[in-house]
Legacy VTK file of the C-alpha trace (Angstrom):
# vtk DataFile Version 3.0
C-alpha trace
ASCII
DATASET POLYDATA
POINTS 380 float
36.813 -78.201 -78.814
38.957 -77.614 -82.286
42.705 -78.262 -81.523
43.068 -80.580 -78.682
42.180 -80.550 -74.885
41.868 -76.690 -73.493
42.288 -77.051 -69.604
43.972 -73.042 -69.038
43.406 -70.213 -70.891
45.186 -66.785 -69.749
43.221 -63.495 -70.916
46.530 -60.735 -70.369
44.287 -57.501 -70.326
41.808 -56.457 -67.447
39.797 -53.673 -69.915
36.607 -54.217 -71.766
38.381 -56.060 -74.415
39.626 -58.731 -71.585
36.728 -58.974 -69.850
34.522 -59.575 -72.871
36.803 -62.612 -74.015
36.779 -63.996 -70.456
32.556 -63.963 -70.161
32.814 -65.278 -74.058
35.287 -68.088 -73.012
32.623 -69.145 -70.897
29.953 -68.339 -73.109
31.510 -70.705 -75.417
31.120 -73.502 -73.626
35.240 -73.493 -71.923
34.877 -74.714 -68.605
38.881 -74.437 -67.553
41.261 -72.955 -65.996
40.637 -69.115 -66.733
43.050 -66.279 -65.158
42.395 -62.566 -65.993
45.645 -60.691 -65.554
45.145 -56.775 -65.275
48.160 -54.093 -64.375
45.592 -51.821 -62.401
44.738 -52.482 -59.104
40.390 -52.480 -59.789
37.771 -54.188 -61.713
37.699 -53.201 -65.234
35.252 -49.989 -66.244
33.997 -47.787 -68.582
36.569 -45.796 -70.008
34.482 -43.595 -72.737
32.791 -41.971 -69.449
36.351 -40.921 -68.210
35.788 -38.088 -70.758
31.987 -37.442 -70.301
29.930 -37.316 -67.420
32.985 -38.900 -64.954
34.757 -35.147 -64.893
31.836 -33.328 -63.846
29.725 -36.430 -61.771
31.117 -34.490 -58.249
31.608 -37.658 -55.864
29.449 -39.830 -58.067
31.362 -42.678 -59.621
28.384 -44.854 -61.081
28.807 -43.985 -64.218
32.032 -46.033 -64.989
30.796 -48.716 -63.326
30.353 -52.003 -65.317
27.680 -54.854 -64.121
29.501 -57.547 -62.409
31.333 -60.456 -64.210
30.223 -63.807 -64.492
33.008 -65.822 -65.929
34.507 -66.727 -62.435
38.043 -66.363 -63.159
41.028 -65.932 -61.393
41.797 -62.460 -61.519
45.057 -61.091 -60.793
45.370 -57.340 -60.706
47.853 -54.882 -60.165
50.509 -57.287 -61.933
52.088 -57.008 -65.501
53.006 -59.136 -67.781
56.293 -58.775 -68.358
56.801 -61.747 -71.359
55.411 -64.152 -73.605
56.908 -67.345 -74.194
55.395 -68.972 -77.347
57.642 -72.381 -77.482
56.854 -72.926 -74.026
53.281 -71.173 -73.466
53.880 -69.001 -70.733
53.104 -65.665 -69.742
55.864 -63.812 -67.039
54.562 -61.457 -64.692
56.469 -58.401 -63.088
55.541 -60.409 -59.719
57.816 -63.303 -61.027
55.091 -65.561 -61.501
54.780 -67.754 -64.566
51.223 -68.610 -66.090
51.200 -71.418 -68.438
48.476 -71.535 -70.892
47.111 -73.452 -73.495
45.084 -70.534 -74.766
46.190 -67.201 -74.705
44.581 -64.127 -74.702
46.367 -60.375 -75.325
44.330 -57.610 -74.416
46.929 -55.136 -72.633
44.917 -52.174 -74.542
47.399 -49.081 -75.070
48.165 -45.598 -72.993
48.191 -41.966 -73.723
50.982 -41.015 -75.868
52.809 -38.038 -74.544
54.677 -34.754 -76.207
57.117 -34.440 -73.090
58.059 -35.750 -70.011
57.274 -32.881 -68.094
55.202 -33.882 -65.079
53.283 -30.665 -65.978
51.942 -32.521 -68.949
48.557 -34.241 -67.963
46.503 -36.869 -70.151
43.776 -38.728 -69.474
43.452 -42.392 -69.635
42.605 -44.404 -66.822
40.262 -43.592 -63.622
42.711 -42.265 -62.008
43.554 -39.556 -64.366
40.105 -38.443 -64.544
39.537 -38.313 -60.764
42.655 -36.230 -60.811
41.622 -33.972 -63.399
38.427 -33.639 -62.148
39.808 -32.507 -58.845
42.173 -29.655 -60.183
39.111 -28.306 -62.158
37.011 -27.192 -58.818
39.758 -24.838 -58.749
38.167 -23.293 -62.145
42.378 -23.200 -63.688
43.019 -22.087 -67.445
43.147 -24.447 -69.155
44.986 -25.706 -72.638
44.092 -28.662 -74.739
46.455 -30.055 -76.940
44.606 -32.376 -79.669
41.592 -31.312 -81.773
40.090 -35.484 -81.765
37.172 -36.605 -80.201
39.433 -36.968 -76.727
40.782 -33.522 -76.889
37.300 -31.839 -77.854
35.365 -34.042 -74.835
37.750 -32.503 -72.144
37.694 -28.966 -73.442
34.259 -28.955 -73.337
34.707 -30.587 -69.303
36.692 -28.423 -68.812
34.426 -25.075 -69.814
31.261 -26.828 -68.451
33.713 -26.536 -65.174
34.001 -22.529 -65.429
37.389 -22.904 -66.987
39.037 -20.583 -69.556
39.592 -22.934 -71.966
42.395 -23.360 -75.340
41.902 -25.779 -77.755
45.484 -25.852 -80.147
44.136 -28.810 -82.643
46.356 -29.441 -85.457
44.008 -28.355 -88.307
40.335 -27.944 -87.910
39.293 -29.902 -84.552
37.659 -33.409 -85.666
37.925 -33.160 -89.228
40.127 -36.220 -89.209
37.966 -38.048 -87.522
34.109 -36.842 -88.764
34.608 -35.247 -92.020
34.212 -31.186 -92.821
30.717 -31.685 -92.613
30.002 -32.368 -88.892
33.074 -31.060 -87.771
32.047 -27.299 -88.725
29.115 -28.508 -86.209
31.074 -28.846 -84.002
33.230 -26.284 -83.755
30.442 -24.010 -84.266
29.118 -25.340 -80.543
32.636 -25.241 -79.347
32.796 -21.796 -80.415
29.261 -20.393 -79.172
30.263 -21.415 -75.904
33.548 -19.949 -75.281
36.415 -22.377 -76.702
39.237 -20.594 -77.938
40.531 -22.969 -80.808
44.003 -22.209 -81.869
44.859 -23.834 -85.707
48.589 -24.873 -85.900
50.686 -27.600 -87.901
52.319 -28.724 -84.538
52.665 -27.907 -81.344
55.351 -29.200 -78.414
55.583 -28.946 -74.802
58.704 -27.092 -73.071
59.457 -25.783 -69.211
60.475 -22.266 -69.043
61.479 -20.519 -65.817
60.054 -22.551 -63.728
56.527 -23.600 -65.479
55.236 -25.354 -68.834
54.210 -23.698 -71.981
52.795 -24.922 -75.347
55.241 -23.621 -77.705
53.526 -23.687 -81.826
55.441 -24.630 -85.196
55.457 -20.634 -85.991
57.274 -20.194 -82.792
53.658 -18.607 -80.479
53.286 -19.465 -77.447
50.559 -20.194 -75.309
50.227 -20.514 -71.123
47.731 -21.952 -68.887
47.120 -22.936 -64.973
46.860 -26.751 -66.661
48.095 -28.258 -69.871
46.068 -31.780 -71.232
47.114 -33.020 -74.242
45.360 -35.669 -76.013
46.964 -36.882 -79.252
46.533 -40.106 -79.688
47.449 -43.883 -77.889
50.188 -46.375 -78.334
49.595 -50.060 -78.145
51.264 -51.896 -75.044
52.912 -54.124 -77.327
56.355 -53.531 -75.817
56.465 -56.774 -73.266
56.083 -58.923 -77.377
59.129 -57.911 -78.604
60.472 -60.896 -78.191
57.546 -62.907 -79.812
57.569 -61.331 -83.188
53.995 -60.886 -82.917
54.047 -56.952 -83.308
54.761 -55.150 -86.239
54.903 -51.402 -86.215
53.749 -51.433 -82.826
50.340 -53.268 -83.508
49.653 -57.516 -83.892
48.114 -58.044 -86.931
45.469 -60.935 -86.957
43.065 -62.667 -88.846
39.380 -62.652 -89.470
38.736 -64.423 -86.183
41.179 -62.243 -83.760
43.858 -65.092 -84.478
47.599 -64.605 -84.018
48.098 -68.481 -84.447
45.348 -71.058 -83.242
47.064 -70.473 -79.670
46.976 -66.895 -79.267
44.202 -64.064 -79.892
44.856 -60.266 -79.653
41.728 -57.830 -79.102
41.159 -54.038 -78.566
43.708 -51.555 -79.211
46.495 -53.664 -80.136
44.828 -55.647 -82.763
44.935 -54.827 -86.316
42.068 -56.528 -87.808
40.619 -57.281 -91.406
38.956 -54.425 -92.909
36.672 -53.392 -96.296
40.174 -50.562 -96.068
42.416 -53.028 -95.123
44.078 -54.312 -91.966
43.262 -51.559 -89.248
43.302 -50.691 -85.985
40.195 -49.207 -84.300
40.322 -48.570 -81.001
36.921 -47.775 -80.257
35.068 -49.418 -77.195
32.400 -51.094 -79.733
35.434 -52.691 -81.401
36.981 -54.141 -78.470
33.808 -55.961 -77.692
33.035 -56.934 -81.161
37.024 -58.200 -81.655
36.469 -59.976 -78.164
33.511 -61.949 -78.620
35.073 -63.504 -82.306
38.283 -64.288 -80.919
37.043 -66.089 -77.847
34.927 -68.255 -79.683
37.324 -69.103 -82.141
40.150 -70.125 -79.462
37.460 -72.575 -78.258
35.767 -73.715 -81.414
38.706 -72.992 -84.125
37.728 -72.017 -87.964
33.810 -73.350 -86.788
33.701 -69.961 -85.221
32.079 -67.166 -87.208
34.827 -64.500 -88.428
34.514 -60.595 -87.198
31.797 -58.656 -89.095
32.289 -55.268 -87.878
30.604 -52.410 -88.384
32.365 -49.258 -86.144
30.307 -47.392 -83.601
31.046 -43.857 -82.327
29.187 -41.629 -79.651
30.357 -38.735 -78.593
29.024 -35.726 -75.912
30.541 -32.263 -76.327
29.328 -28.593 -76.244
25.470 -29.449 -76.006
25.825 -31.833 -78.623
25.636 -35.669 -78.554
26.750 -37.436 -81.441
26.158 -41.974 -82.631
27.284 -42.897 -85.541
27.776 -45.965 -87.198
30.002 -46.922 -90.128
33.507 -46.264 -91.249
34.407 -42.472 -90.857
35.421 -39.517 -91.836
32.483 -38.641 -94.014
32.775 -36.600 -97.138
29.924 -34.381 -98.830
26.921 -33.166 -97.369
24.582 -35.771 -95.573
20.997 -36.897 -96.682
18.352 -35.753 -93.978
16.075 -38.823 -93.044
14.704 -36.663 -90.244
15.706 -33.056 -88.888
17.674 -30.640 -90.832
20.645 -29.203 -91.268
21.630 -26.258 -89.072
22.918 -28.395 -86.051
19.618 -29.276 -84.549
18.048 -32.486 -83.294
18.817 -34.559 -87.002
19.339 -38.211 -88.502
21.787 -38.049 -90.889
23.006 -40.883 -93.665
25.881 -40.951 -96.240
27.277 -43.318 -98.794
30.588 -44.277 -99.656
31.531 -44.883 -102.839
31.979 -48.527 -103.336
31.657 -49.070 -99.925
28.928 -49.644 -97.044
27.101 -46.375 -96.123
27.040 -44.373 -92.685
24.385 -43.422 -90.434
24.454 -41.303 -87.722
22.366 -38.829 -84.989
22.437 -35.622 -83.682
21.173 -34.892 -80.558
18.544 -37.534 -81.891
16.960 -40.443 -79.817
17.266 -43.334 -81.999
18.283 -47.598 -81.242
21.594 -48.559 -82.373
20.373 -51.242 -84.422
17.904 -48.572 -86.790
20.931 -46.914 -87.645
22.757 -50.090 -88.329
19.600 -50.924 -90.183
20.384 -47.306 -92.252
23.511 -47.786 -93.098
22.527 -50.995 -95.669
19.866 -49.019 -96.893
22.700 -45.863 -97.732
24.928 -49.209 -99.136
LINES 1 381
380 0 1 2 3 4 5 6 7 8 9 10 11 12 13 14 15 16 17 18 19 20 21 22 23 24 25 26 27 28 29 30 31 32 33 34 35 36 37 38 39 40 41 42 43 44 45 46 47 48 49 50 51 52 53 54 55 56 57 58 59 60 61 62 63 64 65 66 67 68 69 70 71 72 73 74 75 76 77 78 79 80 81 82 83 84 85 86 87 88 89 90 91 92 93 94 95 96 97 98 99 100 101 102 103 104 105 106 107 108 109 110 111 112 113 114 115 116 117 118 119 120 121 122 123 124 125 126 127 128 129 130 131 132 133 134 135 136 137 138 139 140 141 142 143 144 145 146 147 148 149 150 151 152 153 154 155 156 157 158 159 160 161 162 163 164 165 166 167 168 169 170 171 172 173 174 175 176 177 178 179 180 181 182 183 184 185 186 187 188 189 190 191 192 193 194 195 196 197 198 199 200 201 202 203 204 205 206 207 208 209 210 211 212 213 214 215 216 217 218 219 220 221 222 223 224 225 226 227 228 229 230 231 232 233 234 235 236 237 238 239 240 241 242 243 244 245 246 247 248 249 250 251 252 253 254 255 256 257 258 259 260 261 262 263 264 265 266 267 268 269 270 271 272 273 274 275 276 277 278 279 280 281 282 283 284 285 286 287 288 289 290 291 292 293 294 295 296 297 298 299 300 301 302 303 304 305 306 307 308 309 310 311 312 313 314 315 316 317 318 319 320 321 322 323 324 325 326 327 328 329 330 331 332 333 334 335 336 337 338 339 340 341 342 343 344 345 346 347 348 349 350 351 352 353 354 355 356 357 358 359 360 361 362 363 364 365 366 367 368 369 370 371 372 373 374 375 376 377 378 379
């Protein structure tokens, strides 16, 4: 192993992104010490469901369930780390524990990020949150959404499946950010044909008036509902570094291989990693697997290991429409029709960037993940 003897290694994170590092620890041939630390109290799970099938599943829960683990750690959940000590290689807990390490791990992922602090205000992040949400929705409440992304547009269209009444107020045209004009209109077309109100506005805030919350708009409209969701975005749990230097902005920048420092790795939603657009942060569920697997094997094997070659993966379900794409979005310009054809139906889709690797994606199209991988270095 490069660097000297590795006897503990500490994986701080208990999300996809930790649990991927901890099976490729093992994977990689370390045969230590190996404690998982995770702040909820459960085994880690599928998160992109939380948004999908989980809020209308009824009492089913399968479908965030995640096969079992193999990497036989020591797993300590419902703690927090509370510290990092570099000099000294330890990690504090909220427990008052003290892990030392000789390999370190962050993975602590990021939360919701909130426009109040009203208790009114609901997001949705963890388990929990959905089970909650899901809960309140039997009641068939109206229902605003805050947050025209891929988040924002998943639960409105949750919450309408439901029987809600349902606001979207997106800043702009809901997923243009993130998709492009082109399947955005999409879309919002779907969104529209089945019900969504969609309410354009350059901002929007959260305020308590006698007695109840209310989505108050830059021009000074407002808008009620039975239940307000907003979904605008994460922050990075990098608050428990600031000590270490490690995070700038709010994110830890790292190398090609996940690296902080041949000691310490950061994955998932707190990593900013090497990008044909620069250093970036992606916090997809693709690229905290993809992050994972690099930066375990490199805290075992060192610059031996193979650097991150990533290529981003979305999927997204919404309004009858399901949605994979691979490549770096948004997407500009009309697509090229390999199958299917334009109009919204069943269609495989590819672009090309200028200068840059092309996109593929599919439209309520069954089609392998690796042909449209495949698709994208034929758009190159």
């Amino acid at each position: 192993m490069s660097g000297g003897t590795i006897n503990r290694v500490v994986v701080v994170g208990n999300g996809i992104a930790g649990l991927t590092a901890a099976d490729t620890l093992r994977e990689a041939g370390f045969d230590g010490e190996l404690t998982v630390v995770g702040d909820e109290p459960r085994p880690a799970y599928s998160r992109p469901a939380l948004s999908k099938a989980l809020l209308l599943d009824g009492d089913d829960l399968s479908s965030h369930e995640l096969p079992p683990t193999g990497h036989g750690a020591i797993e300590l959940l419902g703690v927090r780390a509370t510290a990092l000590d570099l000099d000294r290689r330890l990690v504090s807990l909220d427990d008052g524990t003290a892990l030392p390490y000789d390999r370190v791990v962050l993975a602590t992922g990021s939360r919701a990020r909130r426009l109040s602090g009203l208790s009114e205000e609901l997001t949705l992040r963890g388990l929990d949150d959905a089970l909650s949400l899901r809960g309140r929705l039997a009641a068939r409440p109206s229902v605003i959404v805050v947050g025209g992304g891929p988040l924002g547009m998943e639960i409105a269209s949750g919450c309408l499946a439901a029987g809600c009444q349902v606001t979207l107020v997106s800043q702009g045209v809901p997923l243009i950010l993130q998709l492009g004009p082109y399947l955005a209109d999409v879309f919002v077309k779907a969104a529209l044909d089945q019900g969504l109100t969609i309410v354009e506005t350059g901002s929007a805030r959260l305020e308590r008036r006698e007695g109840s919350a209310r989505v108050v708009l830059d021009e000074g409209a407002v808008r009620e509902a039975e239940m307000i969701i907003t979904a605008v975005g994460d922050v990075p749990n990098t608050e428990w570094l600031a000590d270490t230097g490690l995070a700038a902005k709010g994110v830890i920048p790292v190398d090609s291989r996940g690296l902080v420092r041949p000691d310490v790795a950061a994955v998932g939603d707190l990593a900013a990693f090497p990008t044909p657009y620069g250093l970036r942060r992606i916090p997809l569920w693709s690229s905290a697997i993809e992050q994972a697997k690099v930066a375990a094997r490199a805290l075992v094997h060192g610059e031996d290991a193979p650097p991150l070659r990533f290529q981003p993966y979305f999927w997204t379900e919404q309004f009858g429409l399901s949605l994979k794409a691979v490549g770096y979005l948004p997407l500009e310009g009309e697509p090229t029709y390999v199958e299917g054809e334009s109009g919204g139906g069943p269609a495989l889709m590819r672009w090309s960037h200028d200068g840059g690797a092309g996109v593929a994606a599919a439209l309520n199209y069954r089609v392998a993940i690796p042909r449209l991988r495949r698709m994208c270095q034929v758009a190159a």
